[in-house]
N, C-alpha and C positions, 0 to 999 in steps of 0.2 A: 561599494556594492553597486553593480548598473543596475538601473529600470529594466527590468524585461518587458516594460512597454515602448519605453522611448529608446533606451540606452544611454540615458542622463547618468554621469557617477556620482550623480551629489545628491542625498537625502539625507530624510532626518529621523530617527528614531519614535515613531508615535508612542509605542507600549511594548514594555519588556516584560516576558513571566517565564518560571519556569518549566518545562516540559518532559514526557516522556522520566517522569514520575525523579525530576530531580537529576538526569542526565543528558540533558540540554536545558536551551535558553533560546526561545522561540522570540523573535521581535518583527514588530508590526512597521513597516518602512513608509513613508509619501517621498515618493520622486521632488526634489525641489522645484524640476523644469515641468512637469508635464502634470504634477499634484494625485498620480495613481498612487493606491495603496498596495502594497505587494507583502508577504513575509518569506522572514528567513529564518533558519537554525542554525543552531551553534551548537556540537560537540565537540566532547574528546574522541580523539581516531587511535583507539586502543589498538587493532589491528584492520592492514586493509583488507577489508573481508571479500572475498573471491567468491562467486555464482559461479558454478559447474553449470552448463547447459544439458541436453540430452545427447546433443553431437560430440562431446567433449570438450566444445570453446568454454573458457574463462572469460568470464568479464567483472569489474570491479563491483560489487555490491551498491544500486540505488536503490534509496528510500524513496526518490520523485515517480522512480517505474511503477514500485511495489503498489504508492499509492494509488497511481494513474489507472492500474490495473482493475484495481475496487473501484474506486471511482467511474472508472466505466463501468462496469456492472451496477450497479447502482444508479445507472441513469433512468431515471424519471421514476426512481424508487423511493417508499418514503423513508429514505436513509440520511439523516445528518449528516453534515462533513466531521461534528464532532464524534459520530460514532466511528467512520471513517477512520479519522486518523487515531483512537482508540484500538479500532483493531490493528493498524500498522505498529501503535505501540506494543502492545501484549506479543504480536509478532515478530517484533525487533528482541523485545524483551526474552525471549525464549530464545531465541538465537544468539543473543551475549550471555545466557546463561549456559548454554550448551558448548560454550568455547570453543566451538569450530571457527576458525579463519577460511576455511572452502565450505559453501555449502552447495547442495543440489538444487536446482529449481523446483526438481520433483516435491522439494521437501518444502519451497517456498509455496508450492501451489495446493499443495497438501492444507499449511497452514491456513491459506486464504479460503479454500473450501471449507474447513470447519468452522472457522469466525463469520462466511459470508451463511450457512446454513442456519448458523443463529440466530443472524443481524435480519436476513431477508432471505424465504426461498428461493424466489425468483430470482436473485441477484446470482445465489448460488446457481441454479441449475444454468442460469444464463454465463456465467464464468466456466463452469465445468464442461458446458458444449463446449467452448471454445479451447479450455485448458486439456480435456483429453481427448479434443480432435472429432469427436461422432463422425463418424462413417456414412451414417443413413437414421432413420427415425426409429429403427428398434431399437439402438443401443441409446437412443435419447431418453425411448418410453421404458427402457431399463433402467434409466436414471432417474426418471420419473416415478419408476413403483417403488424402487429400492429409499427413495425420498418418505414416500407416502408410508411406506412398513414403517421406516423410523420414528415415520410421528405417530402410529397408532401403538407406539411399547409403550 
């Protein structure tokens, strides 16, 4: 495994446990050369799962995007990274339950809007500007009231 600090290939294993509820093996790495800590996962690749985009491209299904995606939303929110990767699990999890090998993004972005309207509004309505594009501040302040109804049922 390289350091995605230095690009050293030699480290050491700090701590192993397992993840994503028993279908991985998440471990904790220090670079021998450079002493950063980094982690990795380890599954089974039951199939290689395909992302449909909105254009039509295919590209091979990543968990680092999915994450990166929340993760940004969530900046300077008071969201854990364990809640974080929490919801990428529940959202992996629904998608190997659904046994699609292609999925849509629509459907990935879907997911993330309902896990991020739980986790943090803000995170939400800050991913959803972005995920369905707003045009101008009506269709934001529609995403904003339509927010606010849900929370007053």
């Amino acid at each position: 495994m390289r350091c995605p600090f230095c690009g050293a290939d030699e480290d050491r294993v700090v701590d192993t446990r397992s993840s994503q509820e028993g279908r991985a093996v998440r471990r904790r790495r220090e670079c021998e050369s450079c002493g950063k800590r980094f982690t990795t996962y380890e599954s089974v690749e039951l199939f290689p799962r395909q992302v449909v985009k909105r254009d039509g491209r295919r590209e091979p299904y990543d968990r680092q995007k999915l994450l990166l995606g929340i993760v940004t939303a969530c900046t300077k929110r008071p969201v854990n990274i364990d809640t974080i990767e929490a919801i990428v699990e529940r959202i992996e999890q629904r998608l190997e339950e659904s046994g699609r090998v292609e999925v849509e993004s629509r459907w990935l972005g879907e997911q993330v809007m309902q896990e991020l309207q739980e986790a943090d509004e803000v995170a939400y309505v800050w991913f959803a500007s972005v995920y369905r594009q707003f045009k101008d501040v009506t269709e934001f302040m529609n995403e904003l009231r339509g927010l606010r109804e849900s929370d007053e049922e």
